[in-house]
C-alpha positions as CSV (number, residue, x, y, z in Angstrom):
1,X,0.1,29.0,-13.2
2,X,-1.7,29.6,-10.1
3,X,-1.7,28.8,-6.2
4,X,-1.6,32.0,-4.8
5,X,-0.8,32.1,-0.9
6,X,0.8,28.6,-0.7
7,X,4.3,29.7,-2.3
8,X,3.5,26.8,-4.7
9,X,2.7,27.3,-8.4
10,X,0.1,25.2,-9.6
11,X,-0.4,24.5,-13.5
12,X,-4.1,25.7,-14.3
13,X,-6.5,23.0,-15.6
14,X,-6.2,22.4,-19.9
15,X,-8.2,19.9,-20.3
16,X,-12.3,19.4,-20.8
17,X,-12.7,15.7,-20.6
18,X,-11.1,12.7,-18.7
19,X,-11.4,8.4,-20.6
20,X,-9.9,5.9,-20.4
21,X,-8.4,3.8,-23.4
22,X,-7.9,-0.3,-23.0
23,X,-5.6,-0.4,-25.4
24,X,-1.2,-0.6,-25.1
25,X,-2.0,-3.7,-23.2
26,X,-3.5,-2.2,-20.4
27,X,-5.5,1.2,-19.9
28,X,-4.6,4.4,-20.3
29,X,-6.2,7.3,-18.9
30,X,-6.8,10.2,-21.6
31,X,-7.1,14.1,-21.4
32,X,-8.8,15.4,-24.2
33,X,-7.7,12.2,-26.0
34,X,-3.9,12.7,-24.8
35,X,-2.1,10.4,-22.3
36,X,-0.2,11.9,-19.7
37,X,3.2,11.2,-18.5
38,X,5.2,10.7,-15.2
39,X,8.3,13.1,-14.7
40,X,10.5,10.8,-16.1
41,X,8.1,10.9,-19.3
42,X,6.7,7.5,-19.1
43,X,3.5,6.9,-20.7
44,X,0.9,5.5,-17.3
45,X,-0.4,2.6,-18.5
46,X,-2.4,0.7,-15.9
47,X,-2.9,-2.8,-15.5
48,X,-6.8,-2.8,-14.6
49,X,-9.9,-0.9,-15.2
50,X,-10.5,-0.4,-11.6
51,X,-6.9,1.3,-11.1
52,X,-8.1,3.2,-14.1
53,X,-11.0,4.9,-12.6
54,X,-9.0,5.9,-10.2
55,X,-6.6,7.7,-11.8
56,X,-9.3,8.9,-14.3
57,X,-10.9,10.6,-11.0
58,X,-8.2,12.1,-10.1
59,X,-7.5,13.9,-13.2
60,X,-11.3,14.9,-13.2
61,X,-11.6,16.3,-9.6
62,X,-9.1,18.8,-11.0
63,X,-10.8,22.0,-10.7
64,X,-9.6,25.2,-12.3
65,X,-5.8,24.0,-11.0
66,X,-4.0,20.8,-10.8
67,X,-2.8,20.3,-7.8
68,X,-1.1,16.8,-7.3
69,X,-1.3,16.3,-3.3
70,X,-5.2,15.9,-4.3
71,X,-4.3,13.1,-6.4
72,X,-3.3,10.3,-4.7
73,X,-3.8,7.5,-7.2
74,X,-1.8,9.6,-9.9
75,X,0.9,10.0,-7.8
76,X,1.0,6.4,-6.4
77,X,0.8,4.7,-9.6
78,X,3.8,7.6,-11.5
79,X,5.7,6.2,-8.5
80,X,5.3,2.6,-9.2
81,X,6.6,3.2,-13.0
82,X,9.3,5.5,-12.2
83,X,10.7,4.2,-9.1
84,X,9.1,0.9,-8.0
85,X,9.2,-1.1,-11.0
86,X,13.1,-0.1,-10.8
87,X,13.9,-1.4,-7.1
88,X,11.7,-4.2,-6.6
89,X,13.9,-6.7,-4.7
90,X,14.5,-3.8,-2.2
91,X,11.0,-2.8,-1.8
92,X,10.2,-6.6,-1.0
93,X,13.0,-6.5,1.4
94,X,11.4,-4.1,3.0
95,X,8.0,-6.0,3.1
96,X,10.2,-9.1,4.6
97,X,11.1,-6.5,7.6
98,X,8.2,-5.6,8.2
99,X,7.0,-9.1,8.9
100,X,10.0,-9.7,11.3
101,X,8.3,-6.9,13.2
102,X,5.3,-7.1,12.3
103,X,2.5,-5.1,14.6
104,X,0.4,-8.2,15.2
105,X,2.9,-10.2,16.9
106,X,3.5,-7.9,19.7
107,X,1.1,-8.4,22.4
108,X,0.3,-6.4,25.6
109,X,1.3,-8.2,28.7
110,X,-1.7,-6.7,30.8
111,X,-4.1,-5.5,31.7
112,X,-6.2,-8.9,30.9
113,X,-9.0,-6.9,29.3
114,X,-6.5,-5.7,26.6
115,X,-4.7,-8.8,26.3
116,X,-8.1,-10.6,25.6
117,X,-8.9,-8.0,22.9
118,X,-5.7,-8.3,21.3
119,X,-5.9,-12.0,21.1
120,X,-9.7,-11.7,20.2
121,X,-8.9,-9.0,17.0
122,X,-5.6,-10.1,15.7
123,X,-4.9,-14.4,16.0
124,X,-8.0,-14.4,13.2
125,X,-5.1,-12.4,11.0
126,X,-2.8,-14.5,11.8
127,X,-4.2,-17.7,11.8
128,X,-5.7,-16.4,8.2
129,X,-2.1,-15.3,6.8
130,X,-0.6,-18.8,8.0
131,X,-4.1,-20.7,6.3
132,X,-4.3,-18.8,2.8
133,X,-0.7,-17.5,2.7
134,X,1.6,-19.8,3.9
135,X,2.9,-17.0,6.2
136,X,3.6,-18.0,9.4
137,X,4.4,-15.7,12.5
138,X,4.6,-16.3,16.2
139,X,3.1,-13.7,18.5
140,X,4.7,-12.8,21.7
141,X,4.2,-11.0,24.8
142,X,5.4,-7.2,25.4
143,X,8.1,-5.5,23.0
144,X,11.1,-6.8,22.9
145,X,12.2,-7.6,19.6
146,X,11.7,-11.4,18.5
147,X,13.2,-12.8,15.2
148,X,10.8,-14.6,12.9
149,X,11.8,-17.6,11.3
150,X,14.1,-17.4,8.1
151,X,11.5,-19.3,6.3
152,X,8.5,-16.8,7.0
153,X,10.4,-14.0,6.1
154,X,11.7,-15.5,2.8
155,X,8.2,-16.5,2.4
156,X,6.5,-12.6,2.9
157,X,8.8,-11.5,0.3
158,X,8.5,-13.9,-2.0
159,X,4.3,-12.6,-1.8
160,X,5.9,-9.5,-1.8
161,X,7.5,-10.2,-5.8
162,X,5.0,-12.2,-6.7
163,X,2.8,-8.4,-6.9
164,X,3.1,-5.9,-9.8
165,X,4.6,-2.6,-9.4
166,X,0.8,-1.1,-8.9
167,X,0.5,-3.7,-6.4
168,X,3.7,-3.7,-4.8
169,X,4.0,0.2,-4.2
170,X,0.2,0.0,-2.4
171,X,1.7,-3.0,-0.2
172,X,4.3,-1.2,0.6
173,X,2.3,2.4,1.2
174,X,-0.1,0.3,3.5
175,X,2.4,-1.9,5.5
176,X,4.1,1.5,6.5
177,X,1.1,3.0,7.8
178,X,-0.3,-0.5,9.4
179,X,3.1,-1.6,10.6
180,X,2.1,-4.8,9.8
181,X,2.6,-7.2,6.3
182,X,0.0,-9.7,7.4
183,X,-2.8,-6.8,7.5
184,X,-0.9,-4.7,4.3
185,X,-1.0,-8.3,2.7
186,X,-5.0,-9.1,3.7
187,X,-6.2,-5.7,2.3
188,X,-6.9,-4.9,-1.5
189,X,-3.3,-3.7,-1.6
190,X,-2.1,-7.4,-1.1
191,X,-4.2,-8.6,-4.4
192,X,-4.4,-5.2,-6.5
193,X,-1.1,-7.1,-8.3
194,X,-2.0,-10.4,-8.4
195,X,-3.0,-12.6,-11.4
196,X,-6.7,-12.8,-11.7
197,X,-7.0,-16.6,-11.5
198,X,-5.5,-16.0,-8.0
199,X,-8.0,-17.5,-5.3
200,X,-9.7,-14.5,-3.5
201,X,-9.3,-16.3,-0.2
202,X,-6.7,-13.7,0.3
203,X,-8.6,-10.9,0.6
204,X,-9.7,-9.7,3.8
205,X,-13.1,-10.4,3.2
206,X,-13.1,-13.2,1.4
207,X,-13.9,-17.0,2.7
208,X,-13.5,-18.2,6.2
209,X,-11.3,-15.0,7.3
210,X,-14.4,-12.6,6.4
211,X,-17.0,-15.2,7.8
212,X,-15.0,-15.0,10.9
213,X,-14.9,-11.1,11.1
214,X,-17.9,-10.0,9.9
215,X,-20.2,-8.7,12.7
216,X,-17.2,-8.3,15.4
217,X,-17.2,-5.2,16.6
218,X,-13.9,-3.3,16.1
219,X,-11.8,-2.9,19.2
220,X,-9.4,0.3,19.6
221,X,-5.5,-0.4,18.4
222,X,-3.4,1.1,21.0
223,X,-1.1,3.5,19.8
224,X,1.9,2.8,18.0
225,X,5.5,4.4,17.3
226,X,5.3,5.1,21.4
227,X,9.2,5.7,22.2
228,X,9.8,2.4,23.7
229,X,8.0,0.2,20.8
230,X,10.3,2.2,18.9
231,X,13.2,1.5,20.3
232,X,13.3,-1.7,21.0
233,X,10.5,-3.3,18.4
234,X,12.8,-2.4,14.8
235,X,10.5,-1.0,12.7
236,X,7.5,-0.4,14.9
237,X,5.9,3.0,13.9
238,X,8.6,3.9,11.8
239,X,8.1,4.7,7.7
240,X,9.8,2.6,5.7
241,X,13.3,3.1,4.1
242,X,12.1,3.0,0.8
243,X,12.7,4.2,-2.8
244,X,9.0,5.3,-2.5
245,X,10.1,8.5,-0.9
246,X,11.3,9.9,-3.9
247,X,7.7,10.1,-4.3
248,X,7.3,13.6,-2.7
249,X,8.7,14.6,-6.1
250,X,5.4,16.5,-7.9
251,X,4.1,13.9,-10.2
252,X,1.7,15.9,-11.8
253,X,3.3,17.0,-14.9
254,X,2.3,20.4,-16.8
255,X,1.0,20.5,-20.7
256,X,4.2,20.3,-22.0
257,X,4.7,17.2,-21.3
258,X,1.9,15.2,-22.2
């Protein structure tokens, strides 16, 4: 073990080369021909290539240590087989609240130059989540809390199920640092789950929605999880309550247990 300095023992680096296997019916990212496990000793098997050679470079930016804060796809995807795959009606709960309060429904009520921009840079979202989602919220002006209609909610969540666990933990990971389903949804996190005859009008920069935003120039967000949004906008700059904090756990396991 090493990690000298950071009060943090590290397992030292056992392995020479890092594949990948597409076999178990999925892929299956192999140390010297060995699968590694999560800490609850699941095999990770990984439901595409491209989620693969993520993981894969994870394991192979290892240097002389392993050191699991530096490997962010290995961790998210040990948490969606240990934990998400477990608690998925709650984590799509947790989508549904987010879209209640979602960032892109709260508008500022001056000055006109920001209003404009707000209007300018986020009705394309929602406009595009209404159009290829069938997710419909109503933006307002300033921050008091507004309840979404029933039906919208129900509707985020059921997008929400309707993802993997890969999928679901990474809409869940980016709603909490967007604040926001609709843009967590229109990102690769919102399709990474999907079935592949899914149409790719939902991705951000697919169809209309990317012919609309291509060549706008990106305008500043203002500052979220201020004291007031917070208070009075529920879940405006806040983490979500999830499951997915158990994820702080290491998820790097050592030799032993591959």
């Amino acid at each position: 073990m090493t990690g000298k300095g950071d009060g943090v023992q590290k397992p030292r680096r056992f392995y020479k080369a890092v594949t990948v296997d597409d076999s178990e019916g999925g892929y299956v990212v192999l140390l010297d021909g060995r699968a590694p496990k999560t800490p609850s000793g699941r095999k990770v098997v990984l439901s595409t290539p491209a989620l693969a050679a993520l993981v894969a470079a994870d394991w192979d930016a290892q240097t002389t240590e392993i050191d699991s804060l530096r490997m962010p796809a290995q961790r998210l995807a040990a948490t969606a087989i240990d934990r998400v795959a477990a608690v998925r009606e709650d984590v799509a709960d947790e989508i549904a609240r987010y879209a209640g309060s979602d960032l892109l429904c709260y508008r500022a009520e001056s000055p006109a130059g920001l209003v404009e921009a707000q209007s300018r840079s986020w009705d394309p979202m929602l406009d595009w989540a209404d159009e290829a989602l069938g997710l419909r919220l109503t933006a307002v002006s300033g921050i008091i809390h507004r309840a979404q209609p029933e039906g919208s909610l129900a509707r985020a969540r059921a997008l929400a199920l309707d993802l993997d666990p890969f999928g679901l933990t990474a809409l869940a990971h980016a709603a909490s640092l967007f604040g926001s389903a609709v843009l967590a949804l229109a990102g690769p996190a919102g399709r990474a789950g999907r079935p592949r005859h899914r149409p790719a009008r939902r991705g951000l920069a697919g169809g209309a929605l990317g012919r609309r935003l291509r060549g706008r120039r990106p305008h500043r967000r203002p500052a979220r999880g201020g004291a007031a949004a917070g208070a009075l906008v529920p879940g405006a700059g806040l983490r979500p309550r999830l499951p997915l904090r158990q994820a702080n756990q290491r998820l790097v396991m050592p030799p032993s247990r591959l």
